[in-house]
C-alpha positions as CSV (number, residue, x, y, z in Angstrom):
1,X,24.2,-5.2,15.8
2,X,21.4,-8.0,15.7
3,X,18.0,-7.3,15.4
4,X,14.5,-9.4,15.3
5,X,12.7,-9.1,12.0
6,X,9.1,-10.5,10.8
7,X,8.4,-11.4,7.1
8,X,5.2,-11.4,5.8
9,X,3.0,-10.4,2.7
10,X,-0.4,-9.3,1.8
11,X,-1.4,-10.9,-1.7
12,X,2.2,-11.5,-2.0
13,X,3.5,-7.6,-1.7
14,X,5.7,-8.8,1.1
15,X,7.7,-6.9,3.7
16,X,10.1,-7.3,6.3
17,X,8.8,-5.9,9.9
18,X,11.5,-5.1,12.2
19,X,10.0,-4.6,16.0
20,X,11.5,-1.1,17.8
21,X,8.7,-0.5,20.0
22,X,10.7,1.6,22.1
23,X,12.5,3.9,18.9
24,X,16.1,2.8,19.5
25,X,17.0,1.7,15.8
26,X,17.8,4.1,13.2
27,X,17.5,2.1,10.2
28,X,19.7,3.9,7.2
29,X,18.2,3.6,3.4
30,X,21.2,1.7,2.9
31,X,19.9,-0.6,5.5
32,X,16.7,-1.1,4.5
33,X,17.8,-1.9,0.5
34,X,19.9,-4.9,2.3
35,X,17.6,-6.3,3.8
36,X,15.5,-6.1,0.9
37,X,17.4,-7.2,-1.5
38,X,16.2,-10.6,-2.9
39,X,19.4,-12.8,-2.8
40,X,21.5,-11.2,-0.5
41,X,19.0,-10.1,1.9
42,X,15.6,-11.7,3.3
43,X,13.9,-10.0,0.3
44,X,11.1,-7.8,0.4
45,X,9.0,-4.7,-1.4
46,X,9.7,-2.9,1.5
47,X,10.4,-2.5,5.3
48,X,8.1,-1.5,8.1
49,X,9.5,-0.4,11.6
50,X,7.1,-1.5,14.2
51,X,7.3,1.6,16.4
52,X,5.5,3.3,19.4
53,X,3.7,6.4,18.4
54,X,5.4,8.0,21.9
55,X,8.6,6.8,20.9
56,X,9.2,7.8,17.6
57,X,10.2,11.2,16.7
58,X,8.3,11.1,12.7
59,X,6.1,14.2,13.1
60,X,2.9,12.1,11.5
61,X,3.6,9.7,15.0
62,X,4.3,12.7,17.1
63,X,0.6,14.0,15.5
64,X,-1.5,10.6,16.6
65,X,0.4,10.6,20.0
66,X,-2.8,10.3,22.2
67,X,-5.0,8.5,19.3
68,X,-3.0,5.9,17.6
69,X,-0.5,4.1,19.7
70,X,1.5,2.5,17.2
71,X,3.1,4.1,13.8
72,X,3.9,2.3,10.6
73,X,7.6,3.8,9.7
74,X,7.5,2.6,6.1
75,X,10.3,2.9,3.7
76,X,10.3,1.1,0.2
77,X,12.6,-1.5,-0.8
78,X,15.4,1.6,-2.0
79,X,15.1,2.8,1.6
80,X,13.3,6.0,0.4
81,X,10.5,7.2,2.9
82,X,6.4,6.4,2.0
83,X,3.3,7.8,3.3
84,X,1.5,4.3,3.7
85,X,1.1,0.8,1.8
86,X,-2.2,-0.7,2.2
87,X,-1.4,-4.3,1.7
88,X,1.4,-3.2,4.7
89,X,-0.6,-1.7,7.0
90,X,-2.9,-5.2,7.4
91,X,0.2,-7.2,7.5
92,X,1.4,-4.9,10.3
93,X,-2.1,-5.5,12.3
94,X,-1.6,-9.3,12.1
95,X,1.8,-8.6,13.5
96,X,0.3,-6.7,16.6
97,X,-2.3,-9.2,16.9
98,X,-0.5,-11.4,17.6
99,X,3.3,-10.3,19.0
100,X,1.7,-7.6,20.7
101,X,-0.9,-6.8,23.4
102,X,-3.6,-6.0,20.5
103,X,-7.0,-7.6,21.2
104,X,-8.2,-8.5,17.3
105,X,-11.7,-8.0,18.3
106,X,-11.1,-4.6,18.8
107,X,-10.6,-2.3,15.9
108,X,-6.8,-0.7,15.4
109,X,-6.1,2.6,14.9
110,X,-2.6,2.7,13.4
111,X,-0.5,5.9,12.7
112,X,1.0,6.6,9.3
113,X,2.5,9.3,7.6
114,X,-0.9,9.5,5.1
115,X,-2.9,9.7,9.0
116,X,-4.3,7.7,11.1
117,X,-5.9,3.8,9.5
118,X,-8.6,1.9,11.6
119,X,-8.7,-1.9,10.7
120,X,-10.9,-4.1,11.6
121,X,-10.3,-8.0,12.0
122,X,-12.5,-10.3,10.0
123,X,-11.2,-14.4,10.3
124,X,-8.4,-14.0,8.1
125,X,-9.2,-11.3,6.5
126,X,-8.6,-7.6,7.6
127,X,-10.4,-4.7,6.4
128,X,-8.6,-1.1,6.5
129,X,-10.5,2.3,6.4
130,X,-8.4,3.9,3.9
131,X,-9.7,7.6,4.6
132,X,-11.2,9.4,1.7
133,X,-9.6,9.6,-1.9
134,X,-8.7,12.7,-3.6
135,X,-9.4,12.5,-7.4
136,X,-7.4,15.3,-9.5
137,X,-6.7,16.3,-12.9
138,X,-6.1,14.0,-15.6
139,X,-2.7,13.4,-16.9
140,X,-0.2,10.8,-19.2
141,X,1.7,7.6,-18.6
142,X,4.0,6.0,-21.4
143,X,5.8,2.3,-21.8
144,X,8.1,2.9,-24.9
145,X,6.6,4.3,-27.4
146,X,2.7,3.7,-26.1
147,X,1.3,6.1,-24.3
148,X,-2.4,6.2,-22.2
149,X,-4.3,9.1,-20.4
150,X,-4.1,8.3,-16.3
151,X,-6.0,9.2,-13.6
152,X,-4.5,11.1,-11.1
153,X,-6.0,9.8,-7.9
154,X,-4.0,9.8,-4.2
155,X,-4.7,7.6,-1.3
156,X,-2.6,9.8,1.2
157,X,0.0,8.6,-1.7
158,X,0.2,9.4,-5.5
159,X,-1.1,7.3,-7.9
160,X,-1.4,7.6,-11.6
161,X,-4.1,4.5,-13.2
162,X,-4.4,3.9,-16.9
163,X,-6.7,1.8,-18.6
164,X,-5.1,-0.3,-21.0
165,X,-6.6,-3.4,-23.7
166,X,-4.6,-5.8,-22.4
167,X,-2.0,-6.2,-19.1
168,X,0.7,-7.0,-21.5
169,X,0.4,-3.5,-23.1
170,X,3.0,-2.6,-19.8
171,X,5.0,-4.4,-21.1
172,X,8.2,-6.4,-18.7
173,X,7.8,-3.3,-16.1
174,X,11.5,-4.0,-15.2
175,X,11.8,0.2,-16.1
176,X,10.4,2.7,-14.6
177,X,7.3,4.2,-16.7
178,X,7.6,7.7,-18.5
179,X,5.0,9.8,-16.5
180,X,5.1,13.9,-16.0
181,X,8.0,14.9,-13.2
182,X,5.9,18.0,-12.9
183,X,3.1,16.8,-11.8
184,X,4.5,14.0,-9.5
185,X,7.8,15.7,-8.3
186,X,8.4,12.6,-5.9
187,X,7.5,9.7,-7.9
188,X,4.2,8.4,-8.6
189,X,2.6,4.5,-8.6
190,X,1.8,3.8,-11.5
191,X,-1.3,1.0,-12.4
192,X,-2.4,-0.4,-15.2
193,X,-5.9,-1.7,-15.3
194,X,-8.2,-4.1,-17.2
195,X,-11.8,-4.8,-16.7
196,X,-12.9,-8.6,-16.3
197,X,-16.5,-7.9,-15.5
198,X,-19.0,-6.0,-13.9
199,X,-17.1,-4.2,-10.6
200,X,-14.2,-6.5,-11.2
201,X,-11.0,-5.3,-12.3
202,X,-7.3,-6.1,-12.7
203,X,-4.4,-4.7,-12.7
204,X,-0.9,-4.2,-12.8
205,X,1.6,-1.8,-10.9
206,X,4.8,-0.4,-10.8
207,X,5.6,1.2,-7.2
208,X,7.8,4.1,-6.7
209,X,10.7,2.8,-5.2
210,X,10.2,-0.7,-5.7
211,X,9.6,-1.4,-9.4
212,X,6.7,-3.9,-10.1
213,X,5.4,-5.8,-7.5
214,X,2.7,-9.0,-6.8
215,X,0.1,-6.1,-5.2
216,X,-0.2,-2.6,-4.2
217,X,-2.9,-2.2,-1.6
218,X,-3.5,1.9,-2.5
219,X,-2.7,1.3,-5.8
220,X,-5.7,-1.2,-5.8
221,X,-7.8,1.4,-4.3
222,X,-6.9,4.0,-6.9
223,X,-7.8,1.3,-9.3
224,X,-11.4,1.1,-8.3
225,X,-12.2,4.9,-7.3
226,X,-11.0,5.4,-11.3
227,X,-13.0,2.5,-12.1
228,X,-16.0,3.9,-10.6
229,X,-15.7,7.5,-11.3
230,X,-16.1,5.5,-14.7
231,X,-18.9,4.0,-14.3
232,X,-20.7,7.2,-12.9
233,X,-20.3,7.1,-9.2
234,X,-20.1,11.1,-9.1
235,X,-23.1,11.0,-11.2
236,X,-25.0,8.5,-8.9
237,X,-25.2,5.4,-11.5
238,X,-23.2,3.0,-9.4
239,X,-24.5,3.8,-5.9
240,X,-21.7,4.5,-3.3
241,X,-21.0,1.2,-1.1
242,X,-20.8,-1.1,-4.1
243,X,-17.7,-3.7,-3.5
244,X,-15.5,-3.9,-6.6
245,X,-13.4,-6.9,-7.0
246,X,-9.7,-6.4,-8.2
247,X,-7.6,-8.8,-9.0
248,X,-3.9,-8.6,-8.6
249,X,-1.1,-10.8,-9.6
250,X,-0.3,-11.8,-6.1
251,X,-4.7,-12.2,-5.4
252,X,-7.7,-10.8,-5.0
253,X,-8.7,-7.4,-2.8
254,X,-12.4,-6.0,-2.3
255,X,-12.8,-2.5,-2.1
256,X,-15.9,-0.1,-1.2
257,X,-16.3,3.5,-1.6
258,X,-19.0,4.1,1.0
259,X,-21.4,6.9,0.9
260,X,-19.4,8.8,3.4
261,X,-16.3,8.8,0.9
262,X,-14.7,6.6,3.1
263,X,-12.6,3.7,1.2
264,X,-12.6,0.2,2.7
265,X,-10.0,-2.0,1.4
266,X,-10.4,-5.9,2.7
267,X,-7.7,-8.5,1.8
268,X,-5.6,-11.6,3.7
269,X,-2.5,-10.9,5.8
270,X,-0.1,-13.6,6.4
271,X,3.1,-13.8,8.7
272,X,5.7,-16.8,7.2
273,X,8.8,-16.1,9.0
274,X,10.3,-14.4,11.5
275,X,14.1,-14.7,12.9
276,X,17.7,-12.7,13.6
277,X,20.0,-10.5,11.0
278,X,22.8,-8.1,11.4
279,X,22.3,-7.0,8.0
């Protein structure tokens, strides 16, 4: 069967969108790793089905049916089921933007399996309200034989951040981390972060499901709630609504923690191609 698909990225984590605004494909896992897959697919980090909250049967849509009219089915690139991606979830607004009957000027309230995102257009830049982080216990990530305490923050998704000397302490990435399977069951993203300044960070990541990638958009967000839990944000030193700069290999994302423990992420979406595959 042929189907339309979109490609685009946000600071180079790039997806493939597939319009089913009316719920009639059923994309398999096997599916999804085709059309993912980097030389015999189109190539991508993962795949978001551009769905009608009224037409899909996902219980999160099912949920915002009445507040949210469209849901972001996201699956990473091994076709295994995601909360949310941040850098996915702008990418998707462009798309409605402008393939759909979305004014821009408007903000968007977007269904996903983490709840309900509200993004806001800005030029070229989109800025997503990210809901509120939830900061747990400490635990361990390991490359080989190196090993660093983590963070254990979750943006709706997990996410494991360790501060590290240098971003060539991960090493190649190309395996899967060593982290604890009883603390995160299902997987974990894993970042590993560097300070270049005052509120400017960078980092690394490997994403469950999809091994490292140019950007993770919560994973960026994790990065700076750890980042400012660090430099005293619980304790009032940095003052709530300070932007933090983080700098991935695929850009740069500014991210706020505002004083309603709300967390804005802002960053560029771009659309490059769009076309027709049976894959």
């Amino acid at each position: 069967m042929d189907y339309s698909f979109v490609k685009g990225h946000g600071t180079e984590n790039d997806f493939v969108l597939v319009p089913d605004a009316n719920g009639r494909l059923d994309l398999t896992a096997e599916q999804v790793a085709r059309l993912c897959d980097r030389r015999a697919g189109i190539g991508a980090d993962g795949v978001i089905r551009v769905v009608r909250t009224d037409a899909s049967e996902d219980p999160a849509a099912v949920a915002a049916r009445g507040d949210a009219r469209w849901f972001m089915d996201y699956r990473n690139s091994d076709g295994s089921l995601s909360e949310m991606c941040g850098n996915g979830v702008r990418v998707l607004g462009l798309y409605l933007a402008t393939h759909a009957d979305v004014d821009p000027r408007d903000p968007l309230r977007i269904a996903t399996r983490a709840g309900i995102k509200e993004l806001t257009f800005e030029g070229d830049r989109i800025t997503v309200d990210m809901g509120a982080p939830e900061v747990l216990t400490e635990t361990k990530v390991a490359v080989g034989e190196r090993s660093w305490p983590a963070a254990r923050i979750s943006m709706g998704n997990p996410h494991a951040v360790a501060f590290v000397d240098d971003l060539a302490d991960a090493g190649p990435l190309r395996e899967e981390p060593e982290y604890d399977k009883a603390v995160y069951p299902d997987g974990v993203n894993i970042e590993f972060v560097v300070r270049r300044g005052d509120r400017h960070i960078a980092m690394r990541v490997h994403e469950r499901g999809s091994g490292e990638t140019r950007s993770c958009g919560t994973g960026a967000c994790a990065a700076m709630v750890a980042t400012a839990i660090a430099d005293g944000a619980q304790e009032g030193t940095t003052p709530r609504g300070t932007p933090y700069t983080v700098d991935v290999p695929g850009g740069t994302l500014e991210i706020v923690w505002t004083e309603d423990d709300r967390i804005l992420l802002t960053g560029p979406a771009v659309l490059v191609a769009e076309g027709v595959t049976d894959l």
